[in-house]
C-alpha positions as CSV (number, residue, x, y, z in Angstrom):
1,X,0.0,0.0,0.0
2,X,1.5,3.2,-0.8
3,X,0.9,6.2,1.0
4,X,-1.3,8.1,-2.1
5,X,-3.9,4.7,-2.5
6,X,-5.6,6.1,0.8
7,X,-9.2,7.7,-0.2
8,X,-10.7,10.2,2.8
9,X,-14.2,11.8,3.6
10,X,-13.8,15.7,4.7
11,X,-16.8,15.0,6.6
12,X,-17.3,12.2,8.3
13,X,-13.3,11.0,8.1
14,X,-14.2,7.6,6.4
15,X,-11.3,5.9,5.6
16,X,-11.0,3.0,2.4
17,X,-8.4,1.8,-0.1
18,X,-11.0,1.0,-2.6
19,X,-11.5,4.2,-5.0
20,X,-14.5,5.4,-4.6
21,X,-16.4,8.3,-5.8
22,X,-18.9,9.2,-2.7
23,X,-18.7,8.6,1.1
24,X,-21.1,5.4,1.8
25,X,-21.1,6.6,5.3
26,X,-22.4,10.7,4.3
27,X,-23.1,10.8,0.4
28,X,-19.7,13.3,0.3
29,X,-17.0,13.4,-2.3
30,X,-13.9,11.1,-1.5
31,X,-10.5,12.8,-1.7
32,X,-7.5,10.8,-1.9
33,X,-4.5,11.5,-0.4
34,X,-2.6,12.3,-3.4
35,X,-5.4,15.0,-4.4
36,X,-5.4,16.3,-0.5
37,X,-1.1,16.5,-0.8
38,X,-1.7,18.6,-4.3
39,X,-4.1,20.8,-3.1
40,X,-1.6,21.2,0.2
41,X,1.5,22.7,-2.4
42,X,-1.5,25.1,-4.2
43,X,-2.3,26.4,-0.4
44,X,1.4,26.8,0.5
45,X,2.1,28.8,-2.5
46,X,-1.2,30.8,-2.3
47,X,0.0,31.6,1.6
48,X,3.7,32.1,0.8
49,X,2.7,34.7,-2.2
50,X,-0.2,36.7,0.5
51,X,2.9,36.9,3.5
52,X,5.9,37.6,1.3
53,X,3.7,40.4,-0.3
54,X,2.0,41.7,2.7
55,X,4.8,41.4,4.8
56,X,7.2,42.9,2.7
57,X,4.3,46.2,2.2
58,X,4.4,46.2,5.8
59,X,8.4,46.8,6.5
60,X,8.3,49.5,3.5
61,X,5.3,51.7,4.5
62,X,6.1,51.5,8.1
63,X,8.8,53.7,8.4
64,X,6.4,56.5,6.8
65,X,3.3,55.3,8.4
66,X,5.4,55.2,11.6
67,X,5.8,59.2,11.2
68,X,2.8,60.8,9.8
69,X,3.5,64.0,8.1
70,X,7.4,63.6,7.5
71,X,8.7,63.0,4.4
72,X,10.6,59.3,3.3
73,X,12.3,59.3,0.1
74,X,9.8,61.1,-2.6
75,X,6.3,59.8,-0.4
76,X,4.7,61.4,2.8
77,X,1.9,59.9,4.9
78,X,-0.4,62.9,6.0
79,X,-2.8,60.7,8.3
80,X,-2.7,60.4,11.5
81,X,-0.2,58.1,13.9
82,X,-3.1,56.2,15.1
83,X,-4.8,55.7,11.6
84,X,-0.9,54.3,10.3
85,X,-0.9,52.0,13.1
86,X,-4.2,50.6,12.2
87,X,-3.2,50.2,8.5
88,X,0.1,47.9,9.9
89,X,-2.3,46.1,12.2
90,X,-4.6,45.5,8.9
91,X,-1.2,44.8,7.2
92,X,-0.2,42.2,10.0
93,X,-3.5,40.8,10.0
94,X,-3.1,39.8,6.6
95,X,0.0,38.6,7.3
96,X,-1.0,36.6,9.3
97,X,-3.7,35.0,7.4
98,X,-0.7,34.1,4.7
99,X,1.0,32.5,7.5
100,X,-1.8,30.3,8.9
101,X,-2.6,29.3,5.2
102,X,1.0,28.1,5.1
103,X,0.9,26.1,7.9
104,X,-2.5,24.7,6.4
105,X,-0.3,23.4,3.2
106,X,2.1,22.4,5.0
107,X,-0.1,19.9,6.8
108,X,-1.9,18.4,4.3
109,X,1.7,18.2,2.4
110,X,3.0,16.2,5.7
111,X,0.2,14.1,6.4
112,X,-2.3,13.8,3.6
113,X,-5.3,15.0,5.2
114,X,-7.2,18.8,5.8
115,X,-6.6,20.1,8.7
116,X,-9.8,21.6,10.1
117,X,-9.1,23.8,12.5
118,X,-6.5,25.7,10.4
119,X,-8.9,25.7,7.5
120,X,-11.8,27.1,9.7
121,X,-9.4,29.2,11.1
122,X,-8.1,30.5,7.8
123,X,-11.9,31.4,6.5
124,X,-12.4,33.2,10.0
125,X,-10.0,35.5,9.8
126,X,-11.1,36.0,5.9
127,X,-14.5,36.5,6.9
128,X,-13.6,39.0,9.2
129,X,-10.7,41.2,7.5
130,X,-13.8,41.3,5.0
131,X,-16.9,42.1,7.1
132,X,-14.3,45.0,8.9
133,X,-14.1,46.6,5.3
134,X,-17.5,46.2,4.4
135,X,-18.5,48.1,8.0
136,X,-15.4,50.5,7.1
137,X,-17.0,51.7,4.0
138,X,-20.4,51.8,4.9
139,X,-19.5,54.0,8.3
140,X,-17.1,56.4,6.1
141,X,-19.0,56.1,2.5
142,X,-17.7,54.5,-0.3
């Protein structure tokens, strides 16, 4: 038995050899392992690309968000200090969702299988960075 021949239910965590195209304990789609370890390198890249973006936005704006009003190389910031430090907490947030998803891919990479808890996890903080910036624009018009 190799390591890919192992088909798993998301839901219910049904385990078989046999390939199989639904779950005869739930109904749900099977996933092999192989599929689950694919879809793990797609998540790591998508998580390494939001970070290494994000984070690197976050050391170049900081000095000038950092300092509101003073000029860095040809740009200036002219919000306030506390409105910068809520754009690097927003920037860090982000972040932060790259680095979760990376540990996400990583796991099913390793082992084979989704990892709930960072998945949920990972839609959470989506949801919210999203439902912030919806309330954002209606409170300050679009």
């Amino acid at each position: 038995m190799k390591k890919d021949d192992l088909y798993i239910c998301n839901k219910c965590r049904y385990e078989t050899l046999e390939v199989l195209g639904q779950c005869p304990n739930c109904g749900r789609r099977m996933v092999s392992t192989k599929e689950t370890r694919v879809r793990g390198w797609l998540t790591l890249v998508a998580g390494l690309i939001i970070a290494g973006l994000m984070g690197t936005i976050t050391i170049l704006t900081a000095p000038m968000l950092l300092q509101p009003g003073s000029e860095i190389g040809s740009t200036h910031f002219s919000g306030t200090a506390g409105q910068g430090m809520m754009m690097l907490f927003v920037f860090g947030y982000i972040t932060a969702i790259g680095i979760i998803t990376m540990a996400n891919g990583f796991w099913q990479i390793k082992t084979g299988r989704r990892n709930k808890w960072l998945f949920y996890t990972s839609l959470a903080m989506i949801a919210l960075i999203a439902m912030t910036g919806w309330l954002a624009s209606e409170a300050f018009g679009k």
